[in-house]
C-alpha positions as CSV (number, residue, x, y, z in Angstrom):
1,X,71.1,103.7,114.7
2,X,67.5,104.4,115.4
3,X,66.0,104.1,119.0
4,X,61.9,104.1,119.6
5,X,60.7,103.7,123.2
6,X,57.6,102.7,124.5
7,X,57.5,102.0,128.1
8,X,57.9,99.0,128.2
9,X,59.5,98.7,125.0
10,X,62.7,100.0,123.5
11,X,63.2,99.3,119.6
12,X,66.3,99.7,118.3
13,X,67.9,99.2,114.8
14,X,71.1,97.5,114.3
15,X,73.4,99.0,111.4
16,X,75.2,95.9,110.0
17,X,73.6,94.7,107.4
18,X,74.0,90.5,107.1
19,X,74.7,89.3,103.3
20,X,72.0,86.7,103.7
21,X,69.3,89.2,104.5
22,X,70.0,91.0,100.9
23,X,67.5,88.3,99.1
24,X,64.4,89.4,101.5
25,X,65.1,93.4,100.9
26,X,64.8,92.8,97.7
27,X,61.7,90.8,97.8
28,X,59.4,93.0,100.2
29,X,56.3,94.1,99.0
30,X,56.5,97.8,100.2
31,X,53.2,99.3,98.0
32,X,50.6,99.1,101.2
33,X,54.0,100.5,103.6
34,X,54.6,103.9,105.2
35,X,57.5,103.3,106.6
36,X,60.0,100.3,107.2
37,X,62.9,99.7,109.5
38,X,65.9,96.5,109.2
39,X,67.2,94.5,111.8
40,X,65.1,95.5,114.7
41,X,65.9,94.7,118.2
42,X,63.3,94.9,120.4
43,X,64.2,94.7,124.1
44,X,61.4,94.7,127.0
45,X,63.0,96.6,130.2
46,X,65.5,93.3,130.7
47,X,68.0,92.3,128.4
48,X,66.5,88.4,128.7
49,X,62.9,89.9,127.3
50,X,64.6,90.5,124.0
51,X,63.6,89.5,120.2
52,X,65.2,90.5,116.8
53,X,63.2,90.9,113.9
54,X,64.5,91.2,110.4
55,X,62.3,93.9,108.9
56,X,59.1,96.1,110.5
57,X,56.9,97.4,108.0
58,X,54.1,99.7,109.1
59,X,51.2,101.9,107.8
60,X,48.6,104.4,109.9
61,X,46.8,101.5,111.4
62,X,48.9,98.2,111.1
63,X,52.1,96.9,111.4
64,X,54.2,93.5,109.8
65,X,57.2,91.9,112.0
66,X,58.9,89.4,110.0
67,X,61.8,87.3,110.4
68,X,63.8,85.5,107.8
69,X,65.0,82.1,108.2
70,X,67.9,81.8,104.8
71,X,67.5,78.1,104.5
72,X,65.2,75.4,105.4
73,X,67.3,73.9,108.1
74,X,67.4,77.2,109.8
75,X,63.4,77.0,109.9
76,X,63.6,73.7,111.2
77,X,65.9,74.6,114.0
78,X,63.1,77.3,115.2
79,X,60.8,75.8,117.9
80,X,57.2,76.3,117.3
81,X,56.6,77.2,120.8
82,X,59.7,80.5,120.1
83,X,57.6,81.1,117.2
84,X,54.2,81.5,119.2
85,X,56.4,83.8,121.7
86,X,58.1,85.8,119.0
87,X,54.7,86.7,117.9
88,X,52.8,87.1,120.9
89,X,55.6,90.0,121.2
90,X,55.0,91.7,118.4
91,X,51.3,91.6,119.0
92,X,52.5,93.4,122.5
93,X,54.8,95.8,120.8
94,X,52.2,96.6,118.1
95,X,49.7,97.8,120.9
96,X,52.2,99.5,123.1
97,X,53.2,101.5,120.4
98,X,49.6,102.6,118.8
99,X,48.9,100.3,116.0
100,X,45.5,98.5,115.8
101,X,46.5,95.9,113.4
102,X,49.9,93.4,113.5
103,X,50.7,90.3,112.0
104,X,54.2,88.5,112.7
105,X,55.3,86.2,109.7
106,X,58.6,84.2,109.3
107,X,59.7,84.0,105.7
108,X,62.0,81.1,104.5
109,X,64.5,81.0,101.6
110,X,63.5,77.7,99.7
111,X,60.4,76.6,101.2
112,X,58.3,75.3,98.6
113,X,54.8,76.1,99.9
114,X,52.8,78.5,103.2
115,X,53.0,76.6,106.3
116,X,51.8,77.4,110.2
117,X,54.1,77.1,112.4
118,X,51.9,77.2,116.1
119,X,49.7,79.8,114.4
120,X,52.4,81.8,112.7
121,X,52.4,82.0,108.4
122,X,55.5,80.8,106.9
123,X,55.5,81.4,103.9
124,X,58.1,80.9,100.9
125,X,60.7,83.5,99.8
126,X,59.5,83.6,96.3
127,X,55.6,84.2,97.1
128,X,56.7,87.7,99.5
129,X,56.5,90.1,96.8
130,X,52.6,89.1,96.2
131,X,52.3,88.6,99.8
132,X,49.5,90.8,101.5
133,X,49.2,90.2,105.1
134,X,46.2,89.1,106.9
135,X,46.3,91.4,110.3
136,X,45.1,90.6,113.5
137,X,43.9,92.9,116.3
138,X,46.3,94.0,118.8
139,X,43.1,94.0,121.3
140,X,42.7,90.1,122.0
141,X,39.2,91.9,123.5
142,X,37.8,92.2,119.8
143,X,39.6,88.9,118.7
144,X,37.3,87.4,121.2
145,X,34.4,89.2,120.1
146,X,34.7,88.3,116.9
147,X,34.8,84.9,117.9
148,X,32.2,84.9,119.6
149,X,29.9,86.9,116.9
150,X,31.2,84.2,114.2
151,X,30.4,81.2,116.3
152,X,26.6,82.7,116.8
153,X,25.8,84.2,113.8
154,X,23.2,81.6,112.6
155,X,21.7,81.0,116.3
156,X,22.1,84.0,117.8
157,X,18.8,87.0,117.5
158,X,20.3,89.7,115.4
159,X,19.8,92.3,118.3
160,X,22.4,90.5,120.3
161,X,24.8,90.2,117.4
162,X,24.1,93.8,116.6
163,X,25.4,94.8,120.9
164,X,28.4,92.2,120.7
165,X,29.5,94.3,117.2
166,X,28.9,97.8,119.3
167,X,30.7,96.1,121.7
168,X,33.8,95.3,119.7
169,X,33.3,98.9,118.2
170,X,33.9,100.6,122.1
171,X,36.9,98.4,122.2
172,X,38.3,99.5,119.1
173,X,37.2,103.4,120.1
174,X,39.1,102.9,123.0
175,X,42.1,101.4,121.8
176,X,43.0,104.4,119.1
């Protein structure tokens, strides 16, 4: 058993290893990885503020939760709202720990095509071994920023789109 803290964060591994997790193993797409860790249970100073997630994958600069669903009932059974949650977690664990970069995905054993669930990619079972995920900034600071420089671009002078990107580069410089 592995153990990672992070105040306020304690990851920890769980040694079992479930049957029907065996088809996602051997489906990860590991070639962009540094490391990866199996059933992770994350745990935020309370036993209530607690979230499993199947597999954590990671590189220098970003890091993939993902959770497995082994059929499409068990999807189904997943609130959206718990999904938004689950990954608004990992987004905090992800910056806690260091990483830049996160994206939370739930993969689903028979599910024909992507889905969102509340702003979370579901995507099929068959499609993770292509699967290259689309990372988000751990700073909701430059998420905003790049909002903002998207939604201006065409009205906006070029000298303020030029501070608003030095801006988002002092955010970033401060969050390494």
């Amino acid at each position: 058993m592995i153990e990672i803290h992070s105040n306020p964060y304690t990851l920890t591994t769980r040694p079992d290893t479930q049957e029907s997790e065996e088809p996602l193993r051997e489906r990860l797409n590991l070639r962009w990885v540094n490391g990866c860790l199996f059933n992770v249970m994350a745990q935020k100073r309370t036993p209530q503020a607690r979230v499993e997630y199947d597999a954590v994958l990671w590189n220098s600069r970003s890091i993939l939760f993902i959770e497995y669903k082994d059929s499409l009932t068990a999807h189904r059974r997943m609130p959206a709202k718990r999904a938004q949650q689950v990954s608004d977690f990992a987004r905090n664990i992800a910056k806690t720990i260091g990483f830049r970069e996160y994206n939370y995905i739930i993969v689903v054993n028979g599910l024909e095509s992507r889905t969102v669930k509340n702003g979370v990619p579901v995507i099929p079972l068959d499609e993770l071994e292509r699967y290259q995920p689309e990372f988000q900034p751990t700073q909701r600071e430059v998420e905003y920023i790049d909002k903002l420089i998207e939604k201006h671009r065409k009205t906006a002078d070029d000298e303020l789109l030029k501070e608003l990107e030095k801006l988002r580069m002092m955010i970033q410089e401060r969050g390494r």
